[in-house]
C-alpha positions in Angstrom: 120.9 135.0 84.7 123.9 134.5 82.3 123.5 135.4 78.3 125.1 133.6 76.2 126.8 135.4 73.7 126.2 135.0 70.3 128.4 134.5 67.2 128.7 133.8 63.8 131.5 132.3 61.1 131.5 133.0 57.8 133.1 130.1 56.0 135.1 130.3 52.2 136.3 127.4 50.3 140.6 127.6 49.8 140.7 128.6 46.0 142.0 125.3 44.5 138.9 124.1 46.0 136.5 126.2 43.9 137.4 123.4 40.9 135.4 120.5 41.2 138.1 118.4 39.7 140.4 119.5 43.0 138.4 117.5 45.1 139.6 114.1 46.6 138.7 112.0 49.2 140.6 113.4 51.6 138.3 117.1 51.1 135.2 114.7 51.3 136.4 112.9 54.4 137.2 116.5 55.5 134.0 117.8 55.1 132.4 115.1 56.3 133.8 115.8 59.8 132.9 119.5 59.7 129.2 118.3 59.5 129.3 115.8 62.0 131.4 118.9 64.3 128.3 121.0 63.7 125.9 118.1 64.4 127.5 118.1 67.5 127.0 121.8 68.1 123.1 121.8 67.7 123.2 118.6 70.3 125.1 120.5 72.5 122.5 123.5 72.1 125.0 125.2 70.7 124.4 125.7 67.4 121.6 128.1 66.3 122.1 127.6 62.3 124.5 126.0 59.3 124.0 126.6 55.8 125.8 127.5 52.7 125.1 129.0 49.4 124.5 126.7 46.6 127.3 126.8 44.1 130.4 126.2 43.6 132.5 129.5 43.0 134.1 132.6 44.1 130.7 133.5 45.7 130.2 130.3 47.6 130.1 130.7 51.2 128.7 129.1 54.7 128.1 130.4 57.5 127.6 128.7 60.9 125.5 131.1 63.5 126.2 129.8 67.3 126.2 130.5 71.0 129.4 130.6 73.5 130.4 132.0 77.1 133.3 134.0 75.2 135.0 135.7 71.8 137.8 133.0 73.2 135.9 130.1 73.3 133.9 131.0 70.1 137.2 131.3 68.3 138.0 127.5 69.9 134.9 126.3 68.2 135.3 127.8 64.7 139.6 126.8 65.2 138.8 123.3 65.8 136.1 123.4 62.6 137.7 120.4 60.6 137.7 122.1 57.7 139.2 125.3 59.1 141.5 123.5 61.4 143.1 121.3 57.8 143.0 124.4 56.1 139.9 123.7 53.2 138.1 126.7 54.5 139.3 129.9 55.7 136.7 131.7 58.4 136.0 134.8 60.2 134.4 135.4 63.3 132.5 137.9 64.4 130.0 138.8 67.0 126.3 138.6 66.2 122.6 138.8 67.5 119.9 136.9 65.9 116.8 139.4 66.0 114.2 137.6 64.4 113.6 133.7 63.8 110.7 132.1 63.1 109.9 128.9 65.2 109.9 126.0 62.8 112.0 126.2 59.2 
C-alpha cells in the first residue's frame, strides 16, 4: 500500500498587504479563489487543514496542512494557490507528519 506523503505551506501576506487600507477588490476576489482552491482540496481528500492566525500584522500567517504523491506535485498545489500564484502571499513548503488529531474539531 502507497502512503501518501504529507505536507504543509506556511502562508505570509506581501507587506503592502498588512494595511487594511491596501486592500481592493482585486485582493478580495483573490482571496476568494484561494478558499474556493482549498475547498477543492478537502473534496478531493486532499486537504487535511486551513487556518490562519487572527490579525492583521507582521505576525499573521496561514498555513494549509495537505497530502500529495510527491515534493513535485506538492509544490504544484501550493504554486497554483491563487494567492501565491498573483503574488498576495508568499509560501514555503515543507514536509510534515500530522501525529496527533483528534476526530471531530
Amino acid at each position: 500500500m502507497h502512503l501518501k506523503k504529507q505536507f504543509i505551506y506556511v502562508l505570509k501576506l506581501i507587506p503592502a498587504l498588512l494595511k487594511e487600507e491596501n486592500w481592493t477588490a482585486k485582493e478580495e476576489e483573490i482571496v476568494g479563489r484561494h478558499f474556493k482552491k482549498l475547498q477543492e482540496l478537502l473534496k478531493k481528500g486532499k486537504l487535511i487543514l486551513a487556518g490562519k492566525t487572527d490579525g492583521l500584522d507582521e505576525k499573521t500567517f496561514g498555513i494549509v496542512i495537505f497530502e500529495a504523491d510527491s515534493e513535485e506535485e506538492a509544490r504544484k498545489i501550493m504554486n497554483s494557490d491563487p494567492a501565491v500564484a498573483e503574488g498576495i502571499m508568499k509560501a514555503e513548503l515543507s514536509p510534515y507528519r500530522v501525529a496527533l488529531m483528534r476526530e471531530s474539531v
